[in-house]
C-alpha positions as a Markdown table, in Angstrom:
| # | Residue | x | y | z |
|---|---|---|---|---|
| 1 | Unk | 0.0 | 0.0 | 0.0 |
| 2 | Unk | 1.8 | 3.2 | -0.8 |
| 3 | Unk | 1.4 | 6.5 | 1.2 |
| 4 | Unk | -0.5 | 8.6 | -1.7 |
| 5 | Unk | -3.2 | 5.9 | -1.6 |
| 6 | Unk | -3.5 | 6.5 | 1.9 |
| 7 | Unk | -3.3 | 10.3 | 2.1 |
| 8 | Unk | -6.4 | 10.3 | 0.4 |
| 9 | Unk | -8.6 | 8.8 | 2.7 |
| 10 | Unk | -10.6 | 10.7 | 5.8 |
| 11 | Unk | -9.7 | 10.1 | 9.2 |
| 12 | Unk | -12.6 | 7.6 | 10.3 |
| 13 | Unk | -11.7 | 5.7 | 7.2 |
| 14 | Unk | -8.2 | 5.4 | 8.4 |
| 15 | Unk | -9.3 | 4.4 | 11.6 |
| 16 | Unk | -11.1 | 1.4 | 10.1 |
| 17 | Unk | -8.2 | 0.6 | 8.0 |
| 18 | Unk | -6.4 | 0.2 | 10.7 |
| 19 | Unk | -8.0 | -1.6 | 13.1 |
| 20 | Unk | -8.6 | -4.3 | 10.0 |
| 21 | Unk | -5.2 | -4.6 | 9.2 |
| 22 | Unk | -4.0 | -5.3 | 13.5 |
| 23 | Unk | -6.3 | -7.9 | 13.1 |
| 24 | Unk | -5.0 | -9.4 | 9.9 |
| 25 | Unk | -1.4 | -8.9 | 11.7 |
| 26 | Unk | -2.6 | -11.3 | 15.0 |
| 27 | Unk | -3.8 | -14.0 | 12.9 |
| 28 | Unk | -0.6 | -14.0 | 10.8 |
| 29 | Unk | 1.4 | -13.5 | 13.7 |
| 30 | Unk | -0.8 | -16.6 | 15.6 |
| 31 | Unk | -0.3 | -18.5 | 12.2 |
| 32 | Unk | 3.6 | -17.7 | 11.7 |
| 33 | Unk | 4.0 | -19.7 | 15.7 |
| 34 | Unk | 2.0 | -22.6 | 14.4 |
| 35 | Unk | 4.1 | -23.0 | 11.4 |
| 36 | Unk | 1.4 | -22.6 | 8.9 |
| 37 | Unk | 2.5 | -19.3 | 7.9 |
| 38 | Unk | 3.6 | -19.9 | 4.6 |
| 39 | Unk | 5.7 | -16.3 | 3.7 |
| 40 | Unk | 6.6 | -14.8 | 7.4 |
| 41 | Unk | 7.4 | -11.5 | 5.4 |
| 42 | Unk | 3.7 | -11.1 | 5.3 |
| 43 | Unk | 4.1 | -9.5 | 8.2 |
| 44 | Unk | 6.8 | -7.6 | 8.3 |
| 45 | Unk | 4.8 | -5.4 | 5.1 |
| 46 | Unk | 1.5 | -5.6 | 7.3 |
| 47 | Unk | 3.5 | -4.3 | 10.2 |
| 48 | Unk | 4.7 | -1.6 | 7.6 |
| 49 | Unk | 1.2 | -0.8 | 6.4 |
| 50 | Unk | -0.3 | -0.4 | 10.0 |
| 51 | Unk | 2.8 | 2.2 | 10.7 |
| 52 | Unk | 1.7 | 4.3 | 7.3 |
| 53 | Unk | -1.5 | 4.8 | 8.5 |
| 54 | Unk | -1.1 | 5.5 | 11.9 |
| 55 | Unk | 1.4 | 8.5 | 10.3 |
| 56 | Unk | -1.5 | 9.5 | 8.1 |
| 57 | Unk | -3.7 | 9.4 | 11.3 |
| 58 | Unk | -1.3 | 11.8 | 13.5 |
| 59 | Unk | -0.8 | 13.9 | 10.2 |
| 60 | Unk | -4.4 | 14.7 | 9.7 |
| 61 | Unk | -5.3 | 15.3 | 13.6 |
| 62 | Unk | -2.5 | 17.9 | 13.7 |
């Protein structure tokens, strides 16, 4: 997901965003420690995602 996709979206839409992908990031997370996690870099570009976000979040509060 890159940042100008983001940008565009209001701050309640972000919000939801968000809280969807934390919960896609515990069920990979809960899947990577029963081995059936079949690319663990899945997270490491959700846990990416979830931080663009949360910038866009704090950008458009200020």
């Amino acid at each position: 997901m890159k940042f100008k996709d983001i940008s565009g979206l209001k701050e309640d839409e972000l919000r939801k965003k968000s809280k969807q992908l934390r919960q896609d990031l515990f069920q990979l997370e809960v899947k990577n420690s029963l081995g059936q996690l079949g690319n663990p870099l899945e997270i490491r570009f959700l846990r990416r995602d979830v931080a663009r976000i949360e910038t866009a979040i704090r950008q458009k509060s200020n």
